[in-house]
C-alpha positions in Angstrom: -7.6 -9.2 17.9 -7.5 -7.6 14.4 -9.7 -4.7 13.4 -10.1 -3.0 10.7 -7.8 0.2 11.7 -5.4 -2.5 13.0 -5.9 -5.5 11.2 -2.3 -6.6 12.6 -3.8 -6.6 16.1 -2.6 -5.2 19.6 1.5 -5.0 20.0 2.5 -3.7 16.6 5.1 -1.1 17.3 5.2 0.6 13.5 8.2 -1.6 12.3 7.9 -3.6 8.9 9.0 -7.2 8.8 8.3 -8.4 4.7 8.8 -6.0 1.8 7.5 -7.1 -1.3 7.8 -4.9 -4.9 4.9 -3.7 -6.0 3.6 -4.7 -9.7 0.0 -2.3 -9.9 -3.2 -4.3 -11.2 -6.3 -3.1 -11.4 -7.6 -6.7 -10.8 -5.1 -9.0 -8.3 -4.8 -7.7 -4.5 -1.0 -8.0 -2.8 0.1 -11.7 -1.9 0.2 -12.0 1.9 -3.0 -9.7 3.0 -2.9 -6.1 3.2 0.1 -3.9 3.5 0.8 -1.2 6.2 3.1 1.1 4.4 4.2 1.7 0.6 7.6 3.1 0.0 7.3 5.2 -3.8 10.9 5.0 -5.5 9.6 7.4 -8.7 7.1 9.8 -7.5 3.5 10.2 -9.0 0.2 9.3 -8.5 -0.5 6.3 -6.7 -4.3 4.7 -6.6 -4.4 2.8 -3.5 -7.3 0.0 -2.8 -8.2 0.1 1.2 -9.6 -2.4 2.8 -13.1 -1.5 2.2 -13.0 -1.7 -1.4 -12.5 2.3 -1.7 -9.7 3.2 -4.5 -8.4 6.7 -3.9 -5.5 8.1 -5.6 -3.0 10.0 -4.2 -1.6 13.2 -6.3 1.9 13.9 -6.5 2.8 11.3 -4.0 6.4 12.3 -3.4 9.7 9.8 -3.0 9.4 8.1 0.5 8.0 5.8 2.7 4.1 6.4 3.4 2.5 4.4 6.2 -1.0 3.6 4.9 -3.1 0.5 4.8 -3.8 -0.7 1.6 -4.5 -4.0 -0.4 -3.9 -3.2 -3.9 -2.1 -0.7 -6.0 -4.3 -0.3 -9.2 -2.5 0.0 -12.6 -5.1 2.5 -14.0 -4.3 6.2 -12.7 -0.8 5.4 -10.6 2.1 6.9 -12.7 4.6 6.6 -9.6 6.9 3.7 -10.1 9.8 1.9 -7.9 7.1 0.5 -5.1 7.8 -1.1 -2.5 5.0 -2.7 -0.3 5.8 -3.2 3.9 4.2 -5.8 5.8 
C-alpha cells in the first residue's frame, strides 16, 4: 500500500522507470503523480512542492541527481535550469 513517505508502495528498489523534463509553474503539479528524484542540469535554487502542499526551496542545489519526493517545481524562486523529473 502507498503512504505518504512511500507513496510507490512496498518493493521499490530506488530505480527510476519515466523521466519527464521539468517546465517550473507555480500553478500546474507534474503529469503522472509525484516524482521521486529531480536531476538539476544548471545549478541554482530549486522550490520544490511536497506532497503536503509545503514549498521549500533549496539553495545552491548543485548539478546532479537528488532523490526527493516532490509534486511541483514552482517557477517563482527556482533559478536552476536543465530539470529532469524521475518517476
Amino acid at each position: 500500500m502507498a503512504t505518504l513517505s512511500n507513496p510507490y508502495g512496498p518493493g521499490n528498489d530506488g530505480s527510476f522507470a519515466r523521466f519527464v523534463a521539468v517546465t517550473p509553474s507555480d500553478t500546474v503539479d507534474l503529469t503522472g503523480g509525484p516524482a521521486r528524484g529531480i536531476y538539476v542540469g544548471v545549478a541554482g535554487d530549486v522550490s520544490l512542492v511536497g506532497l503536503d502542499d509545503t514549498a521549500v526551496v533549496f539553495k545552491a542545489m548543485p548539478v546532479g541527481l537528488h532523490k526527493v519526493i516532490f509534486r511541483r517545481v514552482n517557477a517563482t524562486s527556482t533559478t536552476a535550469t536543465n530539470m529532469v523529473a524521475m518517476f
